[in-house]
C-alpha positions in Angstrom: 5.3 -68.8 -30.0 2.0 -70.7 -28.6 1.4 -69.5 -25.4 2.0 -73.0 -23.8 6.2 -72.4 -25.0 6.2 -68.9 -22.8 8.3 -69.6 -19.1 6.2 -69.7 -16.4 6.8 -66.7 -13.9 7.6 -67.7 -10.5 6.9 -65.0 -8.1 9.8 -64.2 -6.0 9.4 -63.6 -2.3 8.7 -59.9 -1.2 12.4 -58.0 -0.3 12.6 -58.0 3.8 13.0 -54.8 5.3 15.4 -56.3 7.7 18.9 -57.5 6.5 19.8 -61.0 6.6 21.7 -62.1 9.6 25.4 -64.1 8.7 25.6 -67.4 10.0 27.4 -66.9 14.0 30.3 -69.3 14.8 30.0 -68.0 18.2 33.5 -65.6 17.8 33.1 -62.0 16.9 34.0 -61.1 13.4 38.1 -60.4 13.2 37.7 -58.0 11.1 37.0 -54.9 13.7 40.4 -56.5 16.0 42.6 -56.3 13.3 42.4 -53.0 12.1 44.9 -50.4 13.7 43.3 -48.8 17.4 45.9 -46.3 16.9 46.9 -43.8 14.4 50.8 -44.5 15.6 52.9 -46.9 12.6 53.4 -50.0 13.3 56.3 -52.0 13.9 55.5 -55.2 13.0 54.2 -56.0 9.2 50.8 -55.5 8.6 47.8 -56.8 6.6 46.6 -53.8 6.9 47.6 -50.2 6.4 48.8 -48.3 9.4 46.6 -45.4 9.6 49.9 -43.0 11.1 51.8 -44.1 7.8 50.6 -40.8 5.8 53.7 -38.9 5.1 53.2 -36.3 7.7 55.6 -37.3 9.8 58.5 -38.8 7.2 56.5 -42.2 7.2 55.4 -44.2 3.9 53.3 -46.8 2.9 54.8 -49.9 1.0 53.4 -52.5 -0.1 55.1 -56.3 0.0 53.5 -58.8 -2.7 54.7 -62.3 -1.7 54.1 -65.4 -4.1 55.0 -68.6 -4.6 54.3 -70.4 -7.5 54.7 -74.2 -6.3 51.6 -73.0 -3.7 52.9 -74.1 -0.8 54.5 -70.9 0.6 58.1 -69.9 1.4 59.6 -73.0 2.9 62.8 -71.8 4.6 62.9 -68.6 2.4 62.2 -65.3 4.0 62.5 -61.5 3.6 64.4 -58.9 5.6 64.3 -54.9 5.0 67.1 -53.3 6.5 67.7 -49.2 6.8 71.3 -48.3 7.1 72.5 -52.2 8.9 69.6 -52.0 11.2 67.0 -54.8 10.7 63.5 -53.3 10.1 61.2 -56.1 8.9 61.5 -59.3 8.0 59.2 -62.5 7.9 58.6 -65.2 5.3 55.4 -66.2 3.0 53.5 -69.3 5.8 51.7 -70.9 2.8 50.0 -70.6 -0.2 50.7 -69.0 -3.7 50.5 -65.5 -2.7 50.3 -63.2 0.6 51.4 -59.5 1.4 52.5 -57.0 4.3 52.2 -53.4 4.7 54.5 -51.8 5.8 55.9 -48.0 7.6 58.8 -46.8 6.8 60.9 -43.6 5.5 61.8 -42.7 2.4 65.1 -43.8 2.7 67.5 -46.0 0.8 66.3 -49.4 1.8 67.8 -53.4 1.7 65.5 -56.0 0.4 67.3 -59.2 1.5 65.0 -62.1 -0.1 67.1 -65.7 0.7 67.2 -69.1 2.4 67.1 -72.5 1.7 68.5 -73.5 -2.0 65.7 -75.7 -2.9 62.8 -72.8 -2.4 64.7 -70.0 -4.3 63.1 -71.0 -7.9 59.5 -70.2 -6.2 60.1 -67.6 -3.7 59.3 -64.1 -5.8 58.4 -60.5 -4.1 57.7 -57.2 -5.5 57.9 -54.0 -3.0 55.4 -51.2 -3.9 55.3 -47.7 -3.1 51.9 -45.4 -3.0 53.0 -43.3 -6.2 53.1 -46.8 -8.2 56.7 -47.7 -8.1 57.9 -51.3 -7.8 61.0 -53.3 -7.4 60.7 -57.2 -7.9 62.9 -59.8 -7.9 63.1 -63.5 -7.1 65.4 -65.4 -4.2 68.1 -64.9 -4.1 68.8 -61.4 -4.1 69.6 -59.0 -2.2 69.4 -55.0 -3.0 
């Protein structure tokens, strides 16, 4: 081609040495806050995973995958893990089409109680991961 039909180069700006500050809301990040400060399970679900929930000590990691597929979360539907009658966990998916917990516990035999209002059941779905890539899944309402 003519030289005229060749792009024209624009010269991009030298790389900066320093990095590129983010944008400040004036409220540190929540990243660092949320993390664990301690290595001890926790008792409460989790976005993230506890850092004591190795296996050392009888604890495991699990993994609950919450969705919705209307979008608009749970409604009145919600989730309850129970070890031998005693209530472990239990919470509910806020909003949205998906969310998930982590969670500490034994490995044990374990109730997955996923219920509530009628009405929600069609759109309220789970599945409950373990590390070694086992799942159980199942949509409201069941219970096992």
């Amino acid at each position: 081609p003519p030289p005229s039909a060749l792009p024209i180069p624009f010269p991009s700006p030298p790389p900066s040495a320093l990095p590129t500050p983010l944008p400040s809301t004036g409220a540190p990040s929540p990243l660092p806050s949320l993390l664990p400060s301690s290595p001890a399970p926790s008792e409460a679900p989790s976005p993230f995973p506890s850092n004591g929930c190795n296996g050392d000590d009888g604890l495991y990691l699990y993994k609950l995958i919450m969705t919705d597929t209307g979008g608009d979360g749970w409604g009145g539907v919600t989730y309850t893990i129970t070890t031998g009658g005693t209530v472990r966990f239990s919470g509910s998916l806020a909003n949205g089409y998906s969310g998930f917990h982590y969670l500490c516990l034994e490995d044990n035999t374990h109730v997955i109680l996923v219920a509530g209002r009628e009405e929600e059941h069609s759109e309220a779905c789970f599945e409950f991961d373990d590390t070694h890539g086992d799942a159980f899944r199942g949509c409201a309402p069941i219970a096992d």
